[in-house]
N, C-alpha and C positions, 0 to 999 in steps of 0.2 A: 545561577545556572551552572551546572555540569555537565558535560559531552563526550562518552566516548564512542569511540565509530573507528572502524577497521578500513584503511587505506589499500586501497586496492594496486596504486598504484605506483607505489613505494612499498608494499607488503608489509605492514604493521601497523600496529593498533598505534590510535591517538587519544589524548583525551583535554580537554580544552575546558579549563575552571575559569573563575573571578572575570567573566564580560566585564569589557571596557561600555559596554551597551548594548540595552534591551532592547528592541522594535517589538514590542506586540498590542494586539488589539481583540477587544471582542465586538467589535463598532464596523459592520461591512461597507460603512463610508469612506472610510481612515484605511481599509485591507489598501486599495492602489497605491496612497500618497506612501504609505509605510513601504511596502514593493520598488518605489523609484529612489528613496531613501536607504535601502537596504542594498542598491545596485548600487549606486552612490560611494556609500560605507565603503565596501568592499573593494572597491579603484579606487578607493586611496591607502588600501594596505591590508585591511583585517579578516579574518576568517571569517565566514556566519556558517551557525548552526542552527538548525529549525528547523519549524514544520508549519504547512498550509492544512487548514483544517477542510472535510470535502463540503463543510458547508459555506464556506466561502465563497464557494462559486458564485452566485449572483455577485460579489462584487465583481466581477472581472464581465458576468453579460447578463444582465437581468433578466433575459429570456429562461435562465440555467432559475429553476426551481428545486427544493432540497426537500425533505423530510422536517416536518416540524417537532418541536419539543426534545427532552433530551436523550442521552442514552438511557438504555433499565436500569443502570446500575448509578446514575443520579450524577457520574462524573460530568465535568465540564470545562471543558478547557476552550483557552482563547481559538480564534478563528485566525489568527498567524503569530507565529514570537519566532523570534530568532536572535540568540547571543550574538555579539559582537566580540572576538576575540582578536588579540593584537600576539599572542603565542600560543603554540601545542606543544604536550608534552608526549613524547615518546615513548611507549609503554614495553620497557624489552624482556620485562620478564611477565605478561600479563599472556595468560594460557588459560582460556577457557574448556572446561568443561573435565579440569583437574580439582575443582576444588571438592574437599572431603563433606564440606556440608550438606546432608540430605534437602531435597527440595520440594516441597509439601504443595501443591495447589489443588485447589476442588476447583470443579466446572461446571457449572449448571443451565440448561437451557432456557434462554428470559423467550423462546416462541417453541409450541407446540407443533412436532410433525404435521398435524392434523391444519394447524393456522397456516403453515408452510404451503402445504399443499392448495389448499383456498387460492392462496396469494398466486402458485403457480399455475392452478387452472384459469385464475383471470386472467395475468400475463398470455397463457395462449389463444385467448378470450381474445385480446387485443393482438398477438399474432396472425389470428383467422382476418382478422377487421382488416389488416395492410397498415395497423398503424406504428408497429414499429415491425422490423427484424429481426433484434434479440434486446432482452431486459438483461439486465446484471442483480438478479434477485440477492437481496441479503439480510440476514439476520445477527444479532447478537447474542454471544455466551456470557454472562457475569463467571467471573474468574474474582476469585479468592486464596488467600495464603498466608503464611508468618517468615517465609523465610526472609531474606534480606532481594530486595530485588535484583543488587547487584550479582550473591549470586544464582537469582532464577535466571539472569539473561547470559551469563555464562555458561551455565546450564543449558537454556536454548540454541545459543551460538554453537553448541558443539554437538547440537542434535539436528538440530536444521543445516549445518554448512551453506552459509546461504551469501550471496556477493555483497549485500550492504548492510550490512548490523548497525543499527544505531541505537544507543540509550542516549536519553537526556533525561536531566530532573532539575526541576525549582519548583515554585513555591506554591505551581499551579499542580504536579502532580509529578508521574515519573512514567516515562515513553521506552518502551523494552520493544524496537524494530527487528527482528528479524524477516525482511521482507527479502522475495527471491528478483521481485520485477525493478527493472529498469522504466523510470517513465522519461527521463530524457536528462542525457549525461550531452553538457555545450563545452566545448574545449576552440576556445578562440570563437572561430566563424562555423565551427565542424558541430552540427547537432546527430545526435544519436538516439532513437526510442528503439524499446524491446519490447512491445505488448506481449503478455501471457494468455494463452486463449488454450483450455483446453487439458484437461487432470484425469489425470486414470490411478488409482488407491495402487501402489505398492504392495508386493506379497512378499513373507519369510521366505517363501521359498521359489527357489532359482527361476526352476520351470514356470514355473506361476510369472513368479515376477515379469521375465522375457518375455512370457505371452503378453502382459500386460502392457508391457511398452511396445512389442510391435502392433500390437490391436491401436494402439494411441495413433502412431505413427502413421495407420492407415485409415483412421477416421473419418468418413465424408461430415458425417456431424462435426468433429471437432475440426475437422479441414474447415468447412465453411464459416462454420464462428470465428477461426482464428481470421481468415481473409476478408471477414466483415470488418474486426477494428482495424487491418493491416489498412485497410482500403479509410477508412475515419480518418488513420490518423497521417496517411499520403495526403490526404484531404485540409486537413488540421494544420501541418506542414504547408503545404501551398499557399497558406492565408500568411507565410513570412519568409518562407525560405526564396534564394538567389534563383531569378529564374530556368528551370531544365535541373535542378541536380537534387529533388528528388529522385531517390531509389530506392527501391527494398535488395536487400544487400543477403539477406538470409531469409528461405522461407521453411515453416514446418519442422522446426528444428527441436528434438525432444529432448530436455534436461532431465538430471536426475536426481531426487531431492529424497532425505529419510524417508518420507512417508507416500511420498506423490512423482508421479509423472508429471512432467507439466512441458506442454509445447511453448514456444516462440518465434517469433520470427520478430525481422531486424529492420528499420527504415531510418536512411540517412539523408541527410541535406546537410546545403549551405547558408548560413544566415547571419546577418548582421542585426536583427532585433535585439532591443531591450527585454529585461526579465518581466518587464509587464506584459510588453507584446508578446514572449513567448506564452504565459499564463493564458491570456486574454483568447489566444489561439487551442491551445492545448487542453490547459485543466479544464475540468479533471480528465483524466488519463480517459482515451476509449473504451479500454476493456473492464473499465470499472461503472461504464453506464450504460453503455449498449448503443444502436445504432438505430432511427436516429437521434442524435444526443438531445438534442434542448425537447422532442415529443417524448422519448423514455425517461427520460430523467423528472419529468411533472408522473410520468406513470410510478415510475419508483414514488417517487412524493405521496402518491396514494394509497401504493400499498403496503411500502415499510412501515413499521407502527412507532418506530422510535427513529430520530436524529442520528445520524453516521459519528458525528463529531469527527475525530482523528482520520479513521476508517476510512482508506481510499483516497486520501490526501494526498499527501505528498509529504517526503523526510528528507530536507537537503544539503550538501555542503557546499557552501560557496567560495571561491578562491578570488586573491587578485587575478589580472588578465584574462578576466572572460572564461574562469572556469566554475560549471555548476553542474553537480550531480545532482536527481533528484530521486530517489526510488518511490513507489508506490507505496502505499501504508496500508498493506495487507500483513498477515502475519505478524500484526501490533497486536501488545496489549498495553493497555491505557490503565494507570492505576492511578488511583485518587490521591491528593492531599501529600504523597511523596511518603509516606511513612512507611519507618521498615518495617511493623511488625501489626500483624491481624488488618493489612489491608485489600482492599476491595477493588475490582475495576473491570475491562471489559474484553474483547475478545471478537471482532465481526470475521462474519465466512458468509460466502455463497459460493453464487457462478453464476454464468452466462444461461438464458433459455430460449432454445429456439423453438422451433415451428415442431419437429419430433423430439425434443425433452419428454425425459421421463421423469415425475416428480420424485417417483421411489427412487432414483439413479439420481436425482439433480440432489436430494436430501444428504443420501447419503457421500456425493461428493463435498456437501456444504462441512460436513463434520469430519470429513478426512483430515479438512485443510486445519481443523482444531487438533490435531492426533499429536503434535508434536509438545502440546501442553501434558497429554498421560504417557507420555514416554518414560519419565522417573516412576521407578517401583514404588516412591512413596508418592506419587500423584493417584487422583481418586476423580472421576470424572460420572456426575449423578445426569 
């Protein structure tokens, strides 16, 4: 396994080869013991690097039901691994999105507008019913290419500018994260989530643009969806944090990303849980399932046609003393088998649907979130 991922907190890139040790699994029996083994590992010295697959979840509460079968595009990768590293190396001449190589990807829709929409008028099918609030509808793009993946995610990295980059690859395949969300960065006893709730598409131009983000910014639609998960995951948080020191620390807060707008807001606590207990409470992220979580998440199970695998997971680096970033695992793409060259893999997008979602507006936000795949002049997007 290989790792590199951008440090936020030191400002520079890292990259972490030759694991001292593997923790992975495809067995939702094995996901916990592996988890208390991996918190373990790491107080007594080593780095991890990995990722939670979002079909996981049942291991952590059985009530949490997933999408059956795999993704379109056949990949598959375990349901948690993480390298065990004992050094990083520091990467000080490593500058993405300088290299001369042209970056070739095609991207093709594995669901049809028309399947989309179905799926969206049931979602408010079951909105009208009272039995959820909002679904986190999602589909997947099969994504294709020859370049070297190292540098497509270079490439990505310096079109998305996004706070947690991560690539890894071994034997299972190669993970190119450019994800913008935060699901929960623990530093000692201090936990921090950032849910994302809420995207308005980017224009070329100024005027345009500015309307765009102040229109975001004054959203009741996107107000309210974002203070559905703010409110999950205060909720989420309660089931471990010290008691009284929930807070939301930020609300409605608009980022600005190449191709999207995208709101946030910020909830902190104090806790001394284990990484299982954090898991067991948390995952997967709220704004990746909707509210409420264990009745939308069997409704996604109905109406996604394919497995999430990676998608919505979770991408993390974990420290000695109780340090664990995790970002979200949106703005992945999953490629098969790790090969550089004519390989295949996958691409998920949606968004949140409430009660006034528009399917022509929810469609069209689903594929924004892909935009930064056709942003090379040599990319081609069918």
């Amino acid at each position: 396994m290989e790792a590199t991922f951008f440090d936020d907190h030191r400002a520079c890139w890292l990259r972490a080869r030759d694991p001292v040790h593997v923790l992975t699994t495809r067995s939702l029996h094995q996901v916990p013991t592996l988890v208390i083994e991996l918190e373990r590992r790491v107080a007594s010295g080593l780095t991890a690097i990995g990722y939670v697959s979002y079909d996981a979840a049942p291991a952590f509460d059985p009530s949490l039901v997933v999408p059956e079968g795999s993704d379109p595009t056949g990949v598959q990768m375990p349901l948690l691994c993480f390298g065990l590293f004992d050094t990083l190396e520091e990467l000080r001449e490593y500058a993405p999105g300088t290299l001369e190589q042209a970056v070739s990807v095609n991207v093709c829709q594995t669901t049809t507008e028309a399947n989309y929409r179905e799926a969206h008028d049931r979602v408010k099918e079951y909105l009208r019913a009272g039995e959820s609030y909002q679904v986190n509808l999602t589909h997947r793009l099969s994504v294709s290419g020859s370049a070297s993946p190292e540098a497509l995610f270079q490439d990505l990295v310096s079109r998305q500018q996004c706070r947690y980059p991560v690539s890894i690859k071994d034997s299972e395949g190669v993970i190119l994260s450019v994800s913008p969300e935060l699901f929960f960065e623990l530093d000692g006893e201090h936990i921090v989530c950032r849910p994302m709730k809420g995207t308005k598409r980017r224009s070329l131009d100024p005027a345009t643009d500015e309307d765009a983000r102040v229109q975001l910014a004054a959203s009741a639609k996107d107000r309210a969806e974002n203070l559905m998960i703010v409110d999950m995951i205060r909720n989420d948080l309660g089931r471990i944090a010290d008691p009284g020191t929930v807070q939301v620390s930020e609300l409605f807060a608009i980022e600005a990303y190449p191709t999207v707008w995208q709101m946030t807001s910020t909830v902190e606590a104090n806790t001394d849980a284990s990484l299982l207990n954090l898991l067991t409470a948390l995952f997967p992220c709220a704004s990746i399932t909707g509210a409420p979580k264990v009745h939308t998440m069997s409704i996604i199970r109905e109406l996604e046609s394919s497995a999430r695998g990676l998608y919505t997971g979770a991408i993390g680096v974990l420290r000695p003393n109780r340090y664990m970033r995790f970002s979200v695992a949106i703005r992945t793409l999953v490629i098969d088998s790790g090969r550089d060259e004519n390989w295949q893999g996958y691409y998920g997008v949606g968004g949140g649907i409430v009660a006034d979602s528009d399917s022509v507006s929810e469609w069209d936000e689903s594929l924004a979130k892909a935009a930064i795949l056709a942003m090379s002049p040599s990319a081609k997007v069918l």
